[in-house]
Every structure is written in C-alpha cells, then in structure tokens.
C-alpha positions, 0 to 999 in steps of 0.5 A, a space after each residue: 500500500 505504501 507509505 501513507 500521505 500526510 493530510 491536514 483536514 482544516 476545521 469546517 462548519 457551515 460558513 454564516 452567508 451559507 447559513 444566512 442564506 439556509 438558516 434550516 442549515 443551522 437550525 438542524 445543525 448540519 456540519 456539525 463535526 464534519 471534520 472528525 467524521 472525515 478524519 474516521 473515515 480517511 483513516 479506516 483506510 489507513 492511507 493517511 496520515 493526520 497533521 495537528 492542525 491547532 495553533 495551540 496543540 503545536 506550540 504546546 509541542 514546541 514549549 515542552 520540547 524547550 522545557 525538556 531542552 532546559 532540563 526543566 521536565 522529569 522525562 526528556 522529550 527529543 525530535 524524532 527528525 524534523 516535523 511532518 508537513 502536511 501534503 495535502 490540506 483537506 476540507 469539506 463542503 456541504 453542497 446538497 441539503 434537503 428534507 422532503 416529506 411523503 405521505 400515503 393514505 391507505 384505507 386499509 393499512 392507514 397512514 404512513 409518513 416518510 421524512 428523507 434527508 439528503 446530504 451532498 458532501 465533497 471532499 477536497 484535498 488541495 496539494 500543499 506545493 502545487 494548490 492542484 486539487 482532488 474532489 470526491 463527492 457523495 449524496 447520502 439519504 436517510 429516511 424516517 418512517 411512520 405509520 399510524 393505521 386508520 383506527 388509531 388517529 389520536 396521534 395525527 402529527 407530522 413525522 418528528 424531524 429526527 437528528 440522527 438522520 443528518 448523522 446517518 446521511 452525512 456518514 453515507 456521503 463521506 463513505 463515497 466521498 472518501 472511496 471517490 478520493 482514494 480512488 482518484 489517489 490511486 489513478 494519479 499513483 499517488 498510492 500504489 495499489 
C-alpha cells in the first residue's frame, strides 16, 4: 500500500452567508463535526496520515520540547527528525441539503409518513506545493418512517424531524466521498495499489 500521505483536514462548519442564506442549515445543525467524521473515515483506510492542525496543540509541542531542552521536565522529550508537513490540506463542503416529506393514505393499512434527508458532501484535498486539487463527492439519504393505521388517529402529527438522520446521511456521503478520493489517489499513483 505504501507509505501513507500526510493530510491536514482544516476545521469546517457551515460558513454564516451559507447559513444566512439556509438558516434550516443551522437550525438542524448540519456540519456539525464534519471534520472528525472525515478524519474516521480517511483513516479506516489507513492511507493517511493526520497533521495537528491547532495553533495551540503545536506550540504546546514546541514549549515542552524547550522545557525538556532546559532540563526543566522529569522525562526528556527529543525530535524524532524534523516535523511532518502536511501534503495535502483537506476540507469539506456541504453542497446538497434537503428534507422532503411523503405521505400515503391507505384505507386499509392507514397512514404512513416518510421524512428523507439528503446530504451532498465533497471532499477536497488541495496539494500543499502545487494548490492542484482532488474532489470526491457523495449524496447520502436517510429516511424516517411512520405509520399510524386508520383506527388509531389520536396521534395525527407530522413525522418528528429526527437528528440522527443528518448523522446517518452525512456518514453515507463521506463513505463515497472518501472511496471517490482514494480512488482518484490511486489513478494519479499517488498510492500504489
């Protein structure tokens, strides 16, 4: 497989003109640790690896490297050769969101409602040295279902918006998303097999 690819996925949310111009965006919470998610996925393929991207992580590196230097700490901390850069910087943009609703009447078998959520993803992973850039795109879908027979009627309401269905969505776009990239790394030979 080689050697893997050092990767620094950027934190992403969803920017304020998106959400000013979709404000269902923030209101269902959409992107909401989008960059952890895509950090799992990427790694369940073991072909990269990540780069602390955090100011403060790394200067806390840096600090308890001089302090261990001065002698200052009980273990001794030494660099193992000189810090990886990144390669590739990774981020993600939501580019498709909707919920629609559905609703069968059936005299005999009653009511049932199906909620879907559809989430578009694409991953992007920009080469450190060029600005050249891969895209992997995926559509996840999710769907919420209710049934009410005729005979029970009492509990009419619309189908309650379930949360978990912007999760479930988000890790089937980035499931294709991701394989769509290391597909591409692949052809380009970025990886060998």
């Amino acid at each position: 497989m080689g050697e893997p690819v050092p990767v620094a996925i950027l934190s992403i949310g969803v920017s304020e003109e998106v959400l000013s111009q979709y404000p269902e965006l923030g209101d269902y919470r959409v992107g909401l640790g989008l960059s952890n998610i895509t950090v799992a996925f990427m790694e369940e393929t073991f072909r990269f690896d990540f780069v602390e991207t955090k100011d403060e992580i790394k200067n806390r590196m840096v600090t308890q490297y001089k302090a261990s230097a001065k002698g200052l700490l009980t273990e001794k901390y030494e660099l193992k050769g000189n810090i990886v850069g990144a390669k590739y910087f990774g981020y993600i943009e939501v580019y498709d969101f909707s919920i629609s609703e559905d609703e069968t009447v059936n005299l005999k078998d009653g009511v049932t409602n199906k909620l879907v959520t559809r989430l578009g993803l694409q991953v992007r992973l920009v080469d450190a040295q060029s600005g050249l850039y891969m895209t992997g795109s995926g559509l996840g879908k999710s769907t919420t279902t209710r049934e009410v027979t005729l005979l029970n009627d009492e509990n009419l309401e619309e189908v309650a918006f379930n949360q978990s269905s912007i999760g479930t969505a988000t890790k089937k776009a980035l499931n294709t998303a991701v394989y769509k990239i290391v597909k591409r790394m692949r052809q380009k030979k970025i990886f060998d097999h």
